[in-house]
C-alpha positions as CSV (number, residue, x, y, z in Angstrom):
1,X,-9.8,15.6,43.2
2,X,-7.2,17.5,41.9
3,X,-7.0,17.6,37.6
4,X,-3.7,18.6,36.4
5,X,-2.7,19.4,32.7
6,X,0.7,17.7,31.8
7,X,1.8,19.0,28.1
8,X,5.7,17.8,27.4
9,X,6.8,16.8,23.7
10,X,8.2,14.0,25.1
11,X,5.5,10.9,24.8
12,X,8.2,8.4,26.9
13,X,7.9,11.3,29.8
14,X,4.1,11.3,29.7
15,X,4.0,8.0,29.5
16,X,5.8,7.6,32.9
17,X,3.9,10.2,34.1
18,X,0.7,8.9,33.7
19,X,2.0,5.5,35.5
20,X,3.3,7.1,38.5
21,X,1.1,9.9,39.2
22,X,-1.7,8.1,38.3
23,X,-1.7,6.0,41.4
24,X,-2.0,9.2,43.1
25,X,-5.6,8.8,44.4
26,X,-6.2,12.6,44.8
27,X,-4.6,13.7,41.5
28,X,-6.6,13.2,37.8
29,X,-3.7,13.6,35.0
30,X,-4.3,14.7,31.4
31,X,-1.9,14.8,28.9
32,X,-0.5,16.3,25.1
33,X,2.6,16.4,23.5
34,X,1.0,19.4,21.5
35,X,1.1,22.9,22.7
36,X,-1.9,24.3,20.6
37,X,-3.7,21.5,21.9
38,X,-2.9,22.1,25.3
39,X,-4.4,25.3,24.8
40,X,-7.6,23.7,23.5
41,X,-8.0,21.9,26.2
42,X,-7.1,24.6,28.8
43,X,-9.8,26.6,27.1
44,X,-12.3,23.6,26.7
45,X,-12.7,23.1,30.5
46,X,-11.1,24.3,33.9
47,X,-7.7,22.5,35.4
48,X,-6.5,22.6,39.5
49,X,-2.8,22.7,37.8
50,X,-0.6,23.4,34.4
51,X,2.5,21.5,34.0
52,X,4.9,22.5,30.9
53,X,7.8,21.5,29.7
54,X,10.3,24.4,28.7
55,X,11.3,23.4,25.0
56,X,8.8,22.5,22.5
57,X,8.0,22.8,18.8
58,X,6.1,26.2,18.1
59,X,5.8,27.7,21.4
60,X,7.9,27.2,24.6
61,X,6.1,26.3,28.1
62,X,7.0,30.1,28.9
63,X,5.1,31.3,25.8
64,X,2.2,29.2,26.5
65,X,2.4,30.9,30.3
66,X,1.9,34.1,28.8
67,X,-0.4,33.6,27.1
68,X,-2.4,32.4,29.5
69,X,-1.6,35.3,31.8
70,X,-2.8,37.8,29.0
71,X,-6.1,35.7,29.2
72,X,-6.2,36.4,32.8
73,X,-6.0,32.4,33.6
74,X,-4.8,32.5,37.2
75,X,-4.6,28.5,36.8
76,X,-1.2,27.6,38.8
77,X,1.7,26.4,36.8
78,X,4.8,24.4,37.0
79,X,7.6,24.6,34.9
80,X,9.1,21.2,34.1
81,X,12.0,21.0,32.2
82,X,15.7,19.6,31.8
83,X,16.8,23.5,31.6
84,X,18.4,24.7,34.5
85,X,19.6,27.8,34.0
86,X,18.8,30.6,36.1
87,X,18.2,32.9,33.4
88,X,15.2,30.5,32.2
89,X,13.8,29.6,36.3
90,X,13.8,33.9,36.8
91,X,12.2,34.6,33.7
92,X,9.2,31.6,34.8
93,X,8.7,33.2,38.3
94,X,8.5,36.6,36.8
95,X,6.0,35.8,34.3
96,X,3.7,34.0,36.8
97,X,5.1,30.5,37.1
98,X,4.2,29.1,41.1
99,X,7.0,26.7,40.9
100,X,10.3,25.8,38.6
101,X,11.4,22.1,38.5
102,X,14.2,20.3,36.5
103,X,14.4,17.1,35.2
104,X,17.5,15.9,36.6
105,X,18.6,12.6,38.5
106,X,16.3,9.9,39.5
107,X,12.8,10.7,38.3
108,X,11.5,8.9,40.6
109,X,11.9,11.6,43.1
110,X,11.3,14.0,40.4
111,X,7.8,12.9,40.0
112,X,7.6,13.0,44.1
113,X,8.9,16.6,43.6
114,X,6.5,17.3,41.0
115,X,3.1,15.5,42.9
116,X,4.2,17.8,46.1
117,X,4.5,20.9,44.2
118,X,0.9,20.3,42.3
119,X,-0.8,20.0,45.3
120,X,1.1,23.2,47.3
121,X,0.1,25.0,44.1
122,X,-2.9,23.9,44.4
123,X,-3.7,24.5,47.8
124,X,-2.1,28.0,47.6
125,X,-4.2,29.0,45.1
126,X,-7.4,27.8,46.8
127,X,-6.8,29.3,49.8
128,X,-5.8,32.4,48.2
129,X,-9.2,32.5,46.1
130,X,-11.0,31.7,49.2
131,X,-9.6,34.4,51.0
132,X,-9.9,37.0,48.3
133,X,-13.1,36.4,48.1
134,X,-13.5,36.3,51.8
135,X,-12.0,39.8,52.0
136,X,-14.5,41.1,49.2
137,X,-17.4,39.9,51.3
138,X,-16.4,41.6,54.5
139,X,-15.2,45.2,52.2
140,X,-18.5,45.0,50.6
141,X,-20.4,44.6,54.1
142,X,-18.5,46.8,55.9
143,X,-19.0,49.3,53.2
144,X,-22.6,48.7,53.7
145,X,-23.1,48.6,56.9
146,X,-22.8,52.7,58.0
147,X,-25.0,52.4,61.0
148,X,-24.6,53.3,64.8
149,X,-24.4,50.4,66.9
150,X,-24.3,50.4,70.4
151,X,-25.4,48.4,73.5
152,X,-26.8,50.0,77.2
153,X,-27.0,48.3,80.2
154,X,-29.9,48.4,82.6
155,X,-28.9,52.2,83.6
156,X,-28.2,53.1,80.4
157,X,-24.1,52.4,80.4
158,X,-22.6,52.0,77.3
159,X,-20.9,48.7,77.0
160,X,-20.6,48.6,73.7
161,X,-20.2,50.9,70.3
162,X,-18.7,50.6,66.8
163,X,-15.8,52.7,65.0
164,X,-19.0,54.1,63.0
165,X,-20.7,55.6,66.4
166,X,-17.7,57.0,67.6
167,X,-16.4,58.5,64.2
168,X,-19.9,60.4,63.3
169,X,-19.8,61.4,67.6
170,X,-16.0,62.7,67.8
171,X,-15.9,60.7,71.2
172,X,-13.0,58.6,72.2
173,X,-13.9,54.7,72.6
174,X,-12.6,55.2,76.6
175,X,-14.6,58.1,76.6
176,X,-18.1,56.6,76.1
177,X,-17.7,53.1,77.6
178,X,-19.4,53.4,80.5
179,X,-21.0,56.5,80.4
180,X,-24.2,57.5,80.5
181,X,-25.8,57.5,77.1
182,X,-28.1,60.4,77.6
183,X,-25.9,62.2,79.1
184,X,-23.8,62.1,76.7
185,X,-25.5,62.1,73.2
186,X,-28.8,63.9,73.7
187,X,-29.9,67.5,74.4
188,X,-30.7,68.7,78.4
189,X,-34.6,69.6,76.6
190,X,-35.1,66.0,74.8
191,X,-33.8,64.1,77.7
192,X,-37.5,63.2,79.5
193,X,-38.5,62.1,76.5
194,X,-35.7,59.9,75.3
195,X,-35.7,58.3,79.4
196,X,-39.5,57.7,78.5
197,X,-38.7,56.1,74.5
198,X,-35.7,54.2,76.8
199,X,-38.1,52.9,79.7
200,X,-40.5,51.4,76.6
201,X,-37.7,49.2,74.9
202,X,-36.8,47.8,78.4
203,X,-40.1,46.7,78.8
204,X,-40.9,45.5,75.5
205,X,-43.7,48.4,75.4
206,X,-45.0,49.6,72.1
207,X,-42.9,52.7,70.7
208,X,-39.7,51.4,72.5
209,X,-38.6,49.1,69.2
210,X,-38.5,52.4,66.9
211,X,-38.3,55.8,67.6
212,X,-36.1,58.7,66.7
213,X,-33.2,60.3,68.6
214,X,-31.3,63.9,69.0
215,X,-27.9,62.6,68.9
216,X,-25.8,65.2,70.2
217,X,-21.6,65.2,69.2
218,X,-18.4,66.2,70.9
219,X,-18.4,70.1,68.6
220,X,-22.0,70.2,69.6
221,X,-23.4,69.5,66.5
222,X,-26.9,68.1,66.5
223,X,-28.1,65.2,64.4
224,X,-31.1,62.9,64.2
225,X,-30.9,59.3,64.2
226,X,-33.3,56.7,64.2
227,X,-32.9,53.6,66.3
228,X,-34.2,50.1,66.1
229,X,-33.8,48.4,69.8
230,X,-33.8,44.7,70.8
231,X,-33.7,43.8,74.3
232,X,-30.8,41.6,76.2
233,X,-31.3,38.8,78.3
234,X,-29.5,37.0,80.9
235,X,-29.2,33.1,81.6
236,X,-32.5,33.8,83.2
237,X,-34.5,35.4,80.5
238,X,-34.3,38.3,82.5
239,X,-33.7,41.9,80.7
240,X,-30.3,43.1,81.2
241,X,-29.2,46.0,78.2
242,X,-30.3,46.8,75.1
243,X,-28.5,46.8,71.5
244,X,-29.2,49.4,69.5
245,X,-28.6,50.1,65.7
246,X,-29.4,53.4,64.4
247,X,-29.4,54.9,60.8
248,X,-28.1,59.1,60.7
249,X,-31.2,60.3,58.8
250,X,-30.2,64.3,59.3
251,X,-29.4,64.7,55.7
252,X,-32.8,62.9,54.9
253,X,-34.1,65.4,57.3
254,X,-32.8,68.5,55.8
255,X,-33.9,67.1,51.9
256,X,-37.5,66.3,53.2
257,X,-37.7,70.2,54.3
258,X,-36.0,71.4,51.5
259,X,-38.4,69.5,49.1
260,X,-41.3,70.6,51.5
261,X,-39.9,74.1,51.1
262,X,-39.6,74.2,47.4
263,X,-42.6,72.4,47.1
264,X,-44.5,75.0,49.0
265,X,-42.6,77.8,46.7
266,X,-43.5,76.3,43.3
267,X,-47.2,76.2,44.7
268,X,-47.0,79.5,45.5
269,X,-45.4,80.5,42.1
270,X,-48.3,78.8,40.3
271,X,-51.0,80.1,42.4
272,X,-49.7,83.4,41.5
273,X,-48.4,83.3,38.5
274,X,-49.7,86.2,36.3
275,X,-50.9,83.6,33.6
276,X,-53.7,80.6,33.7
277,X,-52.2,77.5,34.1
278,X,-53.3,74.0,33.9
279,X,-52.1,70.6,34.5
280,X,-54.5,67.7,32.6
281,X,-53.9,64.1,31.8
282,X,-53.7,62.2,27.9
283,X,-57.1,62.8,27.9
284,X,-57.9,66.7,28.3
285,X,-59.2,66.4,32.2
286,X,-57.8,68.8,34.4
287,X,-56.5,68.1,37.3
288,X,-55.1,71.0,38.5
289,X,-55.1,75.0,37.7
290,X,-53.7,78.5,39.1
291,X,-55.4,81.6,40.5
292,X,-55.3,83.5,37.0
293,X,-56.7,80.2,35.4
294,X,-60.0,80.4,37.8
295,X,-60.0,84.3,36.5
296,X,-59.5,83.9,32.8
297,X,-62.8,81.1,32.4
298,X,-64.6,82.9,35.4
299,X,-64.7,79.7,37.0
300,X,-64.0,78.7,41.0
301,X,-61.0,75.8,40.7
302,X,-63.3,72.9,41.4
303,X,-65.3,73.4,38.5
304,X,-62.7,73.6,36.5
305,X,-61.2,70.2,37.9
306,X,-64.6,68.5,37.5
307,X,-64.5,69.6,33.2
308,X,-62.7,68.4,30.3
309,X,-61.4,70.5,27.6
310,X,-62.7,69.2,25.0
311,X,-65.9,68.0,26.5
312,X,-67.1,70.8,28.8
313,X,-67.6,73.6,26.3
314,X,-63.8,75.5,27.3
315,X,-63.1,75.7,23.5
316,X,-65.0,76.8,20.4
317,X,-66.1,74.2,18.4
318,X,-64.2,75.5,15.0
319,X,-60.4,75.1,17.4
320,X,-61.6,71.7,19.0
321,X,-60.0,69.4,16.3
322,X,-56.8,71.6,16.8
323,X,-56.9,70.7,20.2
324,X,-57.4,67.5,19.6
325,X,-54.1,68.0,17.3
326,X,-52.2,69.2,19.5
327,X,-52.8,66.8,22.1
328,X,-52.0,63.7,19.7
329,X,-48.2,65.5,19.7
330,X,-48.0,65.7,23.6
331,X,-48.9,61.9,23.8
332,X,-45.8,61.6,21.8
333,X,-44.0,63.8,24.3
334,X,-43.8,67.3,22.0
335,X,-43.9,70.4,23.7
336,X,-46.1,72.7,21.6
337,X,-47.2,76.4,21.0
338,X,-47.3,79.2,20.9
339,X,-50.7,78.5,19.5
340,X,-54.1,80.8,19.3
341,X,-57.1,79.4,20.6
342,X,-60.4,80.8,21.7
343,X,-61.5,79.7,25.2
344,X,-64.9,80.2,26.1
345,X,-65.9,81.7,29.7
346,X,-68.6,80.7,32.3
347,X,-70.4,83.9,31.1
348,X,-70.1,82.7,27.4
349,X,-67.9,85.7,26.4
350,X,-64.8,84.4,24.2
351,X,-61.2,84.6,25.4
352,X,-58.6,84.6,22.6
353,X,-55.5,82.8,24.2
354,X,-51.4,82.5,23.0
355,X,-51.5,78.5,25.0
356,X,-48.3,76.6,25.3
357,X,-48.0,72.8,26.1
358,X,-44.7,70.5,27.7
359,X,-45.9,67.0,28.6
360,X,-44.2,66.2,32.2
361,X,-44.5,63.2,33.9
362,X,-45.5,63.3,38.1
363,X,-45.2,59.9,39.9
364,X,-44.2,57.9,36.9
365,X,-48.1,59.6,35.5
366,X,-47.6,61.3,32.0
367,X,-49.8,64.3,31.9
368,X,-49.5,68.2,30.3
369,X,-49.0,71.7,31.9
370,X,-50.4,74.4,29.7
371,X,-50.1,78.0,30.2
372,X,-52.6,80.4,28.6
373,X,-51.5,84.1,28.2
374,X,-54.5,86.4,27.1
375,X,-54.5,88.3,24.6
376,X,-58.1,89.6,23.8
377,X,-56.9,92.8,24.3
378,X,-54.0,92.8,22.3
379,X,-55.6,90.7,19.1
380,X,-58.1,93.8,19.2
381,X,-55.3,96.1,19.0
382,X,-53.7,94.3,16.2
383,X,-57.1,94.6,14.3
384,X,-58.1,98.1,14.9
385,X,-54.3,98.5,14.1
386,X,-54.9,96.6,10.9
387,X,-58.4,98.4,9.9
388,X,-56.1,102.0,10.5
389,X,-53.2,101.1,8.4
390,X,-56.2,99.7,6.0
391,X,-57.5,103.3,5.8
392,X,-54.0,105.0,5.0
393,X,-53.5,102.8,2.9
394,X,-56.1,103.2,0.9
395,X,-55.7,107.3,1.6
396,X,-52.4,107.0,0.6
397,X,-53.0,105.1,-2.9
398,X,-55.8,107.3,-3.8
399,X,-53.9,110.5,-2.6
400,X,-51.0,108.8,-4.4
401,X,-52.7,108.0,-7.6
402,X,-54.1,111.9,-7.9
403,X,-50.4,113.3,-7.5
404,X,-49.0,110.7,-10.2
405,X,-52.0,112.0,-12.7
406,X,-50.9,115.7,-11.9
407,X,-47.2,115.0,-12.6
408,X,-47.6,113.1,-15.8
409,X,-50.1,115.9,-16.7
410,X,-47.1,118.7,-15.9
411,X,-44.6,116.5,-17.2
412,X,-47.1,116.9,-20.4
413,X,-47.1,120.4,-20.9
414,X,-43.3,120.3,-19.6
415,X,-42.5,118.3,-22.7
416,X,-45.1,120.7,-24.8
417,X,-42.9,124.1,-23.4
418,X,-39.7,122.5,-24.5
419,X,-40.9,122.0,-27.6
420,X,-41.0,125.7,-28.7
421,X,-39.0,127.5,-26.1
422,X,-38.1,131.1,-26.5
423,X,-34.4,130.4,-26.2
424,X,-31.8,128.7,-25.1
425,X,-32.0,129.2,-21.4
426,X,-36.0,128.9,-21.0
427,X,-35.1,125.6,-22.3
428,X,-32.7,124.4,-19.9
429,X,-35.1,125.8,-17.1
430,X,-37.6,123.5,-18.5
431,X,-35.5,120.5,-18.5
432,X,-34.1,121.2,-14.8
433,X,-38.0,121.4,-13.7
434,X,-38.9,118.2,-15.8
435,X,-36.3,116.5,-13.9
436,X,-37.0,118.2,-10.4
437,X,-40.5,116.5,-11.4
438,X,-39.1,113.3,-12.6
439,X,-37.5,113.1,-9.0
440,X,-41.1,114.0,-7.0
441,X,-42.6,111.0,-9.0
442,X,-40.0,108.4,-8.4
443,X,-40.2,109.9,-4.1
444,X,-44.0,109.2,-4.4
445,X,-43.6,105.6,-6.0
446,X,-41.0,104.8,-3.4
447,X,-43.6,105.3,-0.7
448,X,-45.9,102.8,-2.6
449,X,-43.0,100.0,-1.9
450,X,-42.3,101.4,1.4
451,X,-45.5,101.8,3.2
452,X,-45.6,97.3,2.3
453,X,-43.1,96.8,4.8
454,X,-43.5,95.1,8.0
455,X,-47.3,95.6,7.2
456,X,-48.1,91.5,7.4
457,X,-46.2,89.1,9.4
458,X,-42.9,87.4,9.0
459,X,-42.9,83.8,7.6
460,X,-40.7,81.2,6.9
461,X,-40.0,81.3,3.1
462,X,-38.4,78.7,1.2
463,X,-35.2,80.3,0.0
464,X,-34.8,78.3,-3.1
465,X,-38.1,79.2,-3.7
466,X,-38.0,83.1,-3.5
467,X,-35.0,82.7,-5.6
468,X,-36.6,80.9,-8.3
469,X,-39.5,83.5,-8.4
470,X,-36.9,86.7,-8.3
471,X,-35.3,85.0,-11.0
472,X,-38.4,84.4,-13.2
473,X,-39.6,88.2,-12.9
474,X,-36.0,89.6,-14.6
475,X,-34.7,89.2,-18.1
476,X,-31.4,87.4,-17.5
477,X,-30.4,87.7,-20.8
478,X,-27.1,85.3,-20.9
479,X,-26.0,85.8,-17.4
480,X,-25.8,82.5,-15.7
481,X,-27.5,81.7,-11.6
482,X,-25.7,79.2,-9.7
483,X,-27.3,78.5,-6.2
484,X,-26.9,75.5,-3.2
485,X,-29.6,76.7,-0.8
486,X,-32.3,74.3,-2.0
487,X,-33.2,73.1,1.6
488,X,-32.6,76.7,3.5
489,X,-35.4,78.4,4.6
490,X,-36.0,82.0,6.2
491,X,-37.8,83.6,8.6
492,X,-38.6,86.9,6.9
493,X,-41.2,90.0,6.1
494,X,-43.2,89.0,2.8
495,X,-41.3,91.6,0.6
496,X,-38.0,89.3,1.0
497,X,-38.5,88.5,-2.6
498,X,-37.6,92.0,-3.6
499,X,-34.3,91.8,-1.9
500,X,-33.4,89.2,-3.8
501,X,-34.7,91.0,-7.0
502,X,-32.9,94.4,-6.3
503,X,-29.5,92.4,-6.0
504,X,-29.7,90.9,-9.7
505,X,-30.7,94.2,-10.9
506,X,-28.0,95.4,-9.6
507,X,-26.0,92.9,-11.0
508,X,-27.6,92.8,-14.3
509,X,-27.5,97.4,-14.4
510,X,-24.6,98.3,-13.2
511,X,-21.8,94.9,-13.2
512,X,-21.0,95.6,-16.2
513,X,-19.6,92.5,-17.7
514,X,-21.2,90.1,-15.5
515,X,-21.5,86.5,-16.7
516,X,-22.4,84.7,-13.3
517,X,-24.4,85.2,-9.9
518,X,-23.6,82.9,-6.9
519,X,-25.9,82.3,-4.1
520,X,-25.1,80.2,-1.3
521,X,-25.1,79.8,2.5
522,X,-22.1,79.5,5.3
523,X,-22.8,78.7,8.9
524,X,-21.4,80.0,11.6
525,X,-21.0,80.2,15.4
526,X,-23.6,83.5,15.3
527,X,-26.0,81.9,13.0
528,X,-25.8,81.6,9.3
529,X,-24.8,84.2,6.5
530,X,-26.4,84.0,3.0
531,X,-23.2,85.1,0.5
532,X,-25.3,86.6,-2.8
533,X,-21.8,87.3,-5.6
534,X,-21.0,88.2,-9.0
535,X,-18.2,88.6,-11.6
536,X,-18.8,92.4,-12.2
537,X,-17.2,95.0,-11.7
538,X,-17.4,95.2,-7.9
539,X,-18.4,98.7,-5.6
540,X,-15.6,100.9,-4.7
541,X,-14.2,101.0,-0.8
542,X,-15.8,104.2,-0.5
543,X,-19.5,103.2,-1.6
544,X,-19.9,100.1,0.5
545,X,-21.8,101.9,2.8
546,X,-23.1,104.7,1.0
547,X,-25.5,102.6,-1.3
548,X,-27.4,101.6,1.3
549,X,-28.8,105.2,1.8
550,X,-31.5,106.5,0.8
551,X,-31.5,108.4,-2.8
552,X,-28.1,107.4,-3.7
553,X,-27.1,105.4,-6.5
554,X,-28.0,105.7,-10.6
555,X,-30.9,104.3,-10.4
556,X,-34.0,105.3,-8.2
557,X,-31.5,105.4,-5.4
558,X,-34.0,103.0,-3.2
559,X,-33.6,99.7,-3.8
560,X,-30.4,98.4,-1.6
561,X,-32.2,101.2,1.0
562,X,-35.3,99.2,1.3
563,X,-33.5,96.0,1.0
564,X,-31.9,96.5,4.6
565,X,-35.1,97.5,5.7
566,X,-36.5,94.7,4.6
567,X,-34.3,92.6,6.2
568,X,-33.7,94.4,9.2
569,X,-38.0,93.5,10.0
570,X,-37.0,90.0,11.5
571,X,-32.9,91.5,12.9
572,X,-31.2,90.3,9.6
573,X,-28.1,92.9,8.6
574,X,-26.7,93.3,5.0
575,X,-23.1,94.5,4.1
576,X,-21.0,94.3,1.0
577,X,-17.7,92.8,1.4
578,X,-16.2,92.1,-2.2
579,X,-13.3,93.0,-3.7
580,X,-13.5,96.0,-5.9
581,X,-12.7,95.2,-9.8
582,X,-13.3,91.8,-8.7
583,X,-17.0,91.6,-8.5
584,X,-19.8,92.7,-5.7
585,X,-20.6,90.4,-2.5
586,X,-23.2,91.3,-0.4
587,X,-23.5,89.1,3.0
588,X,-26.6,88.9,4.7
589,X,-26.9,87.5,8.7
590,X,-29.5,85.2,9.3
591,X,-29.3,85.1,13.6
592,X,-30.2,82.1,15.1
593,X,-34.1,80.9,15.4
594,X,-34.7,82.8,11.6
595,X,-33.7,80.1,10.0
596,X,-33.5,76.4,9.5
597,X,-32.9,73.5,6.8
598,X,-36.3,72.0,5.5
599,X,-36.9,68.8,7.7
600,X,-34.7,70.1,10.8
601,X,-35.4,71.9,13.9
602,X,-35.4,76.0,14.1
603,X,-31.6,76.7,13.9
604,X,-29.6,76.5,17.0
């Protein structure tokens, strides 16, 4: 049955229509004078055929055709109208239209016309859909299908082989028909064997269904193939050939090796990596571990597969809930470390470790390599380091402390000499050794500050923080701190507080007329750069470098000195940039990994 859309404005034409082609058995007629309807319908349910009329109210019948082309409806459709121009029936075939037909004469032998040109259209597009999708069913299995086929007789003639044989061989179809296949395609040194694989699948003998094959082309190159054989019968059942498919596996070949290969060369680099590793599951057993592993915990490698971390004594008991902390994060898949832990050995001497932990997943199984780097050695270092610098330290406050006494004691009598001196030049030579003096005590209480430097380990500081702290220790007076770094913070030495205190000072001292200090923070493609301004006076071209020296300045001549020192612990730089007259600006670089936003990951 074929169902056909009729939509015409005039009701007398459908009228007739639905008498005369409805006593065409094959044909199922449905009708509207309104073209918004028609669409409704068309959209509603699926129709063999369109017919439209040409002129309508609203839209025309080639309006209503493209729209349905924009919808992609490849329904057919006939144009039926009293318009005959050849303008209109051009415009209808280029917009998709199958057929044009006008309304003219006896209609009668219109509506003949019309019922032959449904069912043309009709059967045009059917057939055409069929063979599309005909077509698409052999592209897709001939784009499937890139196997070898061939067929041998008795002998081993070829009687038979497909475009894919002959393209992957370089052979010439008249080339190999009839030739012998071994001759041909395998190697003089595999050609017992393949006779033997040959002489199985002829007599149905285990092997002979399956085997592999050298497959040898026309340049000489060699593959592999595989080949799957079923045997050929006569009218007598007796076996005449075989037909052979067979699948190209030499790339398969060559990744198999390769993975083989790098398998063999990542077992060898974690046998002998130069730190312990260790590969457990979500639960701390181990399931594997390296040569340097079995060293470190003085264990043989199937001990150590037979323990769990946490339950086999590998930790001491004060770092076991870390553990236990850290392995809650790699069941949510974070890496973690560096982290110090003390492992314990199988001669119960204690290890201090720097471990490291990246969940991986191996056949679909979630589990964690950990590396452990040992650093007993270095840890005691760092603490016989620590117990030194203790001792100058303390030698240098005391020795320190003595040598201030002294000088305020001379700086005593200095003041007593001036008091009565003989004349006029004594007292001038009193003055220029009181300040010579005044210059050995400020030296001395520079080393107090200095020595502090890179002493303890960088940290992350909130900056807002340090601020707020530099700020507190100063007398501000009426000068006003305006500052957006609330969520910054720093990877820095301890003493970073005292750069940001040594800048205001310097603001506050020697600015002038200073009213406002601005601290803020601009990324930028090498990191992020902390801008620290004011509305003084600004430093002169020539002194932008110079007061970062040591001594220089009005002051004690050490502050911007140890500020850059200060900074330069963790590879942060300092310059001033401003504009002289126009206030100071000192920029300090933050490289990547020193800093990050509070919340947010190191920055990147």
């Amino acid at each position: 049955m074929i169902s056909v859309l009729l939509v015409d404005d005039d009701e007398d034409l459908l009228d007739l229509a639905r008498r005369v082609l409805g006593r065409e058995e094959d044909l199922e007629l449905f009708t509207t004078t309104s073209t918004s309807e028609g669409h409704a319908m068309l959209l509603s349910r699926g129709y063999d055929a369109v017919v439209l009329d040409y002129e309508m109210p609203g839209i025309d019948g080639l309006e209503f055709l493209r729209e349905m082309k924009a919808r992609k409806d490849e329904t057919p459709v006939i144009i039926f109208t009293g318009k005959g121009r050849e303008e209109v029936v051009i415009e209808a075939l280029n917009n998709g239209a199958d057929f044009y037909l006008q309304k003219s004469g006896d209609p009668r032998m219109n509506f003949l016309e019309l019922v032959y040109m449904i069912r043309e259209a009709v059967r045009r597009h059917r057939f055409s859909r069929e063979l599309a999708e005909s077509e698409r069913r052999f592209r897709e299995a001939l784009e499937r299908l890139k196997l070898i086929a061939f067929q041998i007789d008795r002998e081993g003639h070829i009687t038979f082989c497909n475009d894919y044989l002959l393209g992957m061989s370089g052979w010439d179809r008249d080339e190999v028909m009839g030739a012998d296949w071994i001759d041909i395609f395998v190697p003089a040194e595999e050609k017992a064997a393949m006779e033997k694989f040959f002489s199985q699948a002829f007599h149905d003998e285990p092997g002979g269904e399956h085997f592999p094959c050298p497959f040898l082309t026309r340049e000489g190159h060699l593959r592999q193939i595989v080949l799957n054989n079923t045997t050929l019968r006569d009218p007598l059942g007796n076996v005449c050939g075989l037909s052979c498919i067979g699948e190209d596996i030499t790339e398969r070949r060559k990744a198999e090796a390769e993975r083989r290969s790098s398998e063999e060369r990542l077992q060898i680099l974690f046998d002998y990596a130069p730190d312990a590793y260790f590969l457990s599951d979500l639960s701390g057993n181990f399931i594997d571990c390296n040569r340097a592993a079995e060293e470190l915990l003085g264990y043989r490698r199937d001990e150590i597969l037979e323990k769990n971390l946490f339950k086999s004594g590998f930790l001491i008991p004060e770092h076991i809930p870390r553990g236990i902390s850290l392995l809650a994060r790699h069941i949510e898949g974070v890496p973690t470390g560096p982290e110090e832990l003390v492992l314990v050995r199988e001669d119960g001497r204690g290890v201090v470790v720097e471990m490291r932990h990246y969940p991986v997943t191996i056949g679909n199984k979630c589990l964690v390599l950990g590396s452990a780097h040992d650093i007993t050695d270095r840890k005691m270092a760092e603490d016989s380091m620590r117990r030194v610098n203790a001792k100058l330290t303390l030698l240098n406050s005391i020795t320190r402390h003595d040598i201030l006494n002294t000088l305020t004691a001379l700086l005593l009598y200095i003041e007593l000499l001036k008091e009565d001196p003989k004349d006029e030049s004594q007292k001038e030579i009193f003055e220029k050794v009181e300040m010579l003096t005044q210059t050995i005590k400020k030296q001395i209480e520079f080393t107090r500050t200095y020595q502090d430097i890179g002493i303890y380990s960088p940290q992350w500081h909130s900056l807002e923080s340090v601020t707020r702290r530099a700020t507190a220790s100063i007398d501000m007076g009426s000068v006003k701190f305006v500052s957006d770094i609330d969520d910054l913070e720093i990877y820095a030495d301890p003493l970073l507080e005292h750069v940001i205190s040594n800048l205001i000072d310097n603001s506050l001292r020697h600015g002038e007329h200073v009213t406002t200090i601005w601290l803020t923070s601009i990324p930028d493609e090498n990191g992020t750069k902390i801008i620290y301004e004011d509305n003084g006076v600004g430093i002169p071209g020539k002194e932008k470098e110079e007061i970062f020296k040591r001594g220089y300045g009005r002051n004690t001549g050490f502050g911007l000195f140890l500020s850059r020192e200060i900074l330069n612990i963790t590879g942060m730089t300092i310059k001033e940039t401003g504009t002289p007259g126009k206030g100071s600006r000192f920029e300090i670089r933050v490289p990547f990994g020193n800093f990050r936003v509070r919340n947010e990951s190191v920055g990147q």
